[in-house]
C-alpha positions, 0 to 999 in steps of 0.5 A: 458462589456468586455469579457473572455473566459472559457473552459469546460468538459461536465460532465455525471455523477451528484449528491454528490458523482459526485460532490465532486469526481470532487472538488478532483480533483480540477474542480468545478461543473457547469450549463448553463441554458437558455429557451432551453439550460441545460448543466451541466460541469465542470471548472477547478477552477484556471479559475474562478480567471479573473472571480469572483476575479475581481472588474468588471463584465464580460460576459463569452465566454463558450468553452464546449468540442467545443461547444461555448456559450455566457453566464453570471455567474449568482450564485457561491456558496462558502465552508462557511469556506474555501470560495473556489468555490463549485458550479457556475450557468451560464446564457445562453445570448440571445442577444434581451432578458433582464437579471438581473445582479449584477454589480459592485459600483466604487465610483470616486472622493474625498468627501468635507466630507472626505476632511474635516475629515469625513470617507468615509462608502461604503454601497452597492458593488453592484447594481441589474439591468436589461438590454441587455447584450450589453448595461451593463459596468463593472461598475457603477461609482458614482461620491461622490465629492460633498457629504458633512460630514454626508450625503449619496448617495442613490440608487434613485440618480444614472441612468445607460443608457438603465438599470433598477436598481432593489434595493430599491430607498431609500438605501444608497450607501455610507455615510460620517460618522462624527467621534466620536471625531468630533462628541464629540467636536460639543457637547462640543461646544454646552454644553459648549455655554452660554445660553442666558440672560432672557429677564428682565421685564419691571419696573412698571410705577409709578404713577403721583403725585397727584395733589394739590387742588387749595384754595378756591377763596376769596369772 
């Protein structure tokens, strides 16, 4: 996983009034926590962009007023109508112990489904898993070459070395959906087919003939 750098101001003073002085003024309020580590900064907010607005996951290198941490953005909340960055939690990295992460999807490769019409559905972004930070990548790539029309990749069907995927099993990652006008045609043909002939019943045997008497022998 590759790296990028942020520098921080450490901030004194908290709560609303704080906070929304410092949106003003274009910084966005911040946390690092870890076991023993609890500071609370400010980042100007056109550092985020090589950070949150990227398709790959990064560690981050935290210059805070010199004091250097190595860390992962763990939360960011957004203005629900503006989207711009209100608040960003950091996770402080030990590097013996685990974290949980989201980490991005890439699906690679074209599907036989697509190929033959159908529409590729991503389902899922991302991925939770759990690991040392020095065994994540960027991503996780799943290969969909060989996902037919109407079938689905699921959570179950991907392993990541050294990582421990934390969504549920059976949720789908992505699906090749029919088209409706595929969809109408199948059902056309299947309407359309003739149904097979019922099967005629078997003529009823006909009885023999009788057969005639014999005369009386002349005695």
């Amino acid at each position: 996983m590759k790296s990028i750098e942020i520098k921080g101001i450490k901030r004194e003073n908290f709560g609303k009034s704080a906070n929304t002085q410092l949106r003003l003024s274009g910084f966005v309020p911040c946390e690092l926590y870890g076991k023993d580590t609890n500071v609370h900064f400010s980042v100007f907010f056109s550092d985020f962009k090589g950070l949150v607005y990227t398709p790959d996951a990064h560690s981050v290198n935290l210059d805070i007023d010199g004091a250097k941490y190595s860390a992962m953005l763990q939360e960011v909340q957004y203005h629900p109508l503006s989207d711009d960055i209100r608040h960003a939690d950091f996770l402080l990295i030990e590097e013996d112990k685990p974290v949980k992460v989201k980490l991005p999807i890439h699906l690679t490769g074209v599907s036989a489904g697509v190929k033959e019409g159908g529409k590729m559905i991503k389902k899922l972004r991302s991925l939770k898993v759990k690991g040392l930070v020095k065994d994540m990548p960027e991503a996780i790539n799943v290969d969909v070459t060989e996902m037919g029309m109407g079938q689905s990749v699921k959570v179950k069907d991907v392993l990541v070395e050294k990582l421990e995927i934390l969504n549920a099993p059976a949720s789908p990652i992505a699906t090749v959906e029919v088209p409706r006008s595929m969809k109408g045609a199948t059902e056309e043909a299947a309407a359309g087919a003739k149904p097979a002939a019922p099967a005629k019943a078997a003529a009823p045997a006909k009885a023999a003939a009788p057969a005639a008497a014999k005369p009386a022998a002349k005695k």
